[in-house]
C-alpha positions as CSV (number, residue, x, y, z in Angstrom):
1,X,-13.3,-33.8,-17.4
2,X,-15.2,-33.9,-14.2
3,X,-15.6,-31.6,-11.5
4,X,-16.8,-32.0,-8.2
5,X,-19.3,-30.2,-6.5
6,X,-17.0,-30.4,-2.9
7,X,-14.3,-28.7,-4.2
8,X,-13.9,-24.9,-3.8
9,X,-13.9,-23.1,-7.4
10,X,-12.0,-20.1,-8.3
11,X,-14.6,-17.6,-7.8
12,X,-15.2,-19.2,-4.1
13,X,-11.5,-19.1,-3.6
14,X,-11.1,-15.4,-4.7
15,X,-14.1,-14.3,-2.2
16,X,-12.6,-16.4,0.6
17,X,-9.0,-14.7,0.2
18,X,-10.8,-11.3,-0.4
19,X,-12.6,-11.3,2.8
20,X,-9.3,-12.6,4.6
21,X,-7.1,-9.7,3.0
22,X,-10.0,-7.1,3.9
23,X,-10.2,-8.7,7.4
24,X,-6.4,-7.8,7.9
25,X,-6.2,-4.2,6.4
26,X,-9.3,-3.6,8.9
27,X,-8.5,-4.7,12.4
28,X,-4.8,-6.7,11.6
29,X,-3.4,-4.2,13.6
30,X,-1.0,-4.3,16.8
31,X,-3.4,-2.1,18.9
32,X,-4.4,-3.8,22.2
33,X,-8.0,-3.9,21.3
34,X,-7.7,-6.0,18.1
35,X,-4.6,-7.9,19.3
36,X,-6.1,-11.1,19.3
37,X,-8.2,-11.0,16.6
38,X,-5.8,-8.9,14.4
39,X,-2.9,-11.0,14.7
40,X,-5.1,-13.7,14.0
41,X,-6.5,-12.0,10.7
42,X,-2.7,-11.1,9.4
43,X,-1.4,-15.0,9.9
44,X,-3.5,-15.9,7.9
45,X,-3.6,-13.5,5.4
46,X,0.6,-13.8,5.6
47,X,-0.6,-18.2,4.8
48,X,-2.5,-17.2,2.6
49,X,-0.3,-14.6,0.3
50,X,3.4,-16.3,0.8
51,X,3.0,-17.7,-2.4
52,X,1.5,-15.2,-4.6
53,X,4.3,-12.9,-3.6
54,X,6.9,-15.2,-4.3
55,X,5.3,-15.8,-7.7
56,X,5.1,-11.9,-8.4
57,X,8.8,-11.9,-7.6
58,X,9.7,-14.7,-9.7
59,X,7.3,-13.6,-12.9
60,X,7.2,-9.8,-12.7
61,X,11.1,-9.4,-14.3
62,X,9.6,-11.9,-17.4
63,X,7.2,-8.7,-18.6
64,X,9.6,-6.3,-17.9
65,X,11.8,-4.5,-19.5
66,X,14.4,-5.7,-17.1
67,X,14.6,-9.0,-17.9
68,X,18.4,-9.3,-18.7
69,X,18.5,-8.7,-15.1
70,X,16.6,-11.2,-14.2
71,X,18.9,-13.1,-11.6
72,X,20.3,-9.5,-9.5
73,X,16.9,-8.0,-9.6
74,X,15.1,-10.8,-7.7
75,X,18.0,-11.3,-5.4
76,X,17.8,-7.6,-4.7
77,X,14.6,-7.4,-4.2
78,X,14.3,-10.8,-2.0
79,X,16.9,-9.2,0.5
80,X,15.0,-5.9,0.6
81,X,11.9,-7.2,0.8
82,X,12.6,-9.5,4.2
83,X,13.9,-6.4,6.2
84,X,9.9,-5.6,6.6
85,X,8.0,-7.2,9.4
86,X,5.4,-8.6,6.5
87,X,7.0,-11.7,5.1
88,X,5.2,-10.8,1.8
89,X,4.2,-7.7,1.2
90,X,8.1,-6.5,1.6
91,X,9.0,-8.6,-1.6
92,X,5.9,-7.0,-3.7
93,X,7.2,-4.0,-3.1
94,X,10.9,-4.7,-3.6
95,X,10.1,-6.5,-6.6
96,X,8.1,-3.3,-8.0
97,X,10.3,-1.0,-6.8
98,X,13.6,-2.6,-8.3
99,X,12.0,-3.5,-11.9
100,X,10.3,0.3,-12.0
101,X,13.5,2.2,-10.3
102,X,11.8,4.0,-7.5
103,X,12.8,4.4,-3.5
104,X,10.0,2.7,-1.2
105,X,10.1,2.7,2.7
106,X,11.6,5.6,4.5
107,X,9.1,7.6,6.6
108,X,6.0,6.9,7.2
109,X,2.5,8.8,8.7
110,X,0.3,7.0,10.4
111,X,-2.7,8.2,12.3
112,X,-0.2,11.1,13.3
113,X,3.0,9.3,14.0
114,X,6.2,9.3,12.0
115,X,7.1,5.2,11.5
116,X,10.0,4.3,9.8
117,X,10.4,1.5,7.6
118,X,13.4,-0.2,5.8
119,X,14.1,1.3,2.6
120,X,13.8,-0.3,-0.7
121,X,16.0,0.2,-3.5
122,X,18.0,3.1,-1.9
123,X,19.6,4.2,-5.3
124,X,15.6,4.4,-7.1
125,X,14.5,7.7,-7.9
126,X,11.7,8.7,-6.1
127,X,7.4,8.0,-7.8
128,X,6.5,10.0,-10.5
129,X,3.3,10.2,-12.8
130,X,5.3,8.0,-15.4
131,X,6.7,5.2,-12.7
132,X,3.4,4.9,-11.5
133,X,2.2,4.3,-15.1
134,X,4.9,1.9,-16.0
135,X,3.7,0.1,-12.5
136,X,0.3,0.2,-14.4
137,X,1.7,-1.6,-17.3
138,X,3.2,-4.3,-15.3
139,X,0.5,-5.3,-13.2
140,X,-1.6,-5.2,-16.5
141,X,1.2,-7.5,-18.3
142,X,2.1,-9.8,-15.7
143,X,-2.2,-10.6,-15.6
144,X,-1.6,-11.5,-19.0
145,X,1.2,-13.9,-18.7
146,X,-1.0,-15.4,-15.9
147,X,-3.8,-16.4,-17.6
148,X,-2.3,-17.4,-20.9
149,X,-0.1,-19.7,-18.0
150,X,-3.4,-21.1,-16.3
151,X,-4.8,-21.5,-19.6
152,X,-2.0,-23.8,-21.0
153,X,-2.1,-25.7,-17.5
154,X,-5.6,-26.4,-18.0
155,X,-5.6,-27.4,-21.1
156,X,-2.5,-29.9,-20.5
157,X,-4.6,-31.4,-17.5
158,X,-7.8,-31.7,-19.3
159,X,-6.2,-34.0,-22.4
160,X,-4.4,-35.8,-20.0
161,X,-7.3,-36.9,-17.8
């Protein structure tokens, strides 16, 4: 198999979305002195997650222990998850919050104001110790399922080529 040396590799690709994501949380923010630049930062951070989030959504019930609710759970979740303003991060959330059974959203502090945002799952219980564990466990499981599905990818492509 050959590789070329123009082509970004994964590590490259993971820095270069790193420094986008970190360039969002620090100044992709709606104050008037980072307008420009912050909506700027969180476009393309919103580019550049819309499909990871969908693929959480679509692989996170597979690791669960709620996967004989596959079909409601996403659909739940997808509707929750496009009342907030973030076109992805609202679906992460729903997702999590749906498969784990908590309440997201609700009130909100920050930098000393009260924001509210839509709620998630309104019949979830609210976080505890053990959901925040079990949240553990599924980001640690769905990982898994990633790799072993990159690694079968790239060993299909490699005997084909």
């Amino acid at each position: 198999m050959k590789f070329s040396i123009f082509l970004p590799g994964p590590l490259s690709l993971g820095l270069s979305y790193k420094a986008i994501s970190t360039l969002d949380s620090m100044i992709g923010y709606k104050y008037d002195y980072f307008r420009y630049l912050g909506f700027f930062s969180a476009k393309i951070e919103d580019i550049f997650t819309f499909v990871p989030s969908r693929l959480v959504l679509i692989t996170l019930p597979l690791v669960s222990p709620k996967i004989n609710e596959y079909g409601s759970i996403i659909k739940k979740s997808y509707l929750d998850g496009k009342k907030y303003d973030s076109p992805n991060a609202g679906i992460s959330e729903a997702i999590f919050a749906y498969i784990s059974g908590i309440t997201l959203g609700g009130k909100s502090k920050y930098k000393k104001e009260i924001i509210k945002k839509p709620t998630i799952n309104a019949n979830g219980d609210n976080c505890t110790g053990e959901k925040i564990n079990l949240i553990c466990q599924l980001i640690l499981r769905l990982q898994f399922l990633w790799i072993i599905i990159f690694v079968l990818i790239f060993f299909i492509i490699s005997t084909l080529i």
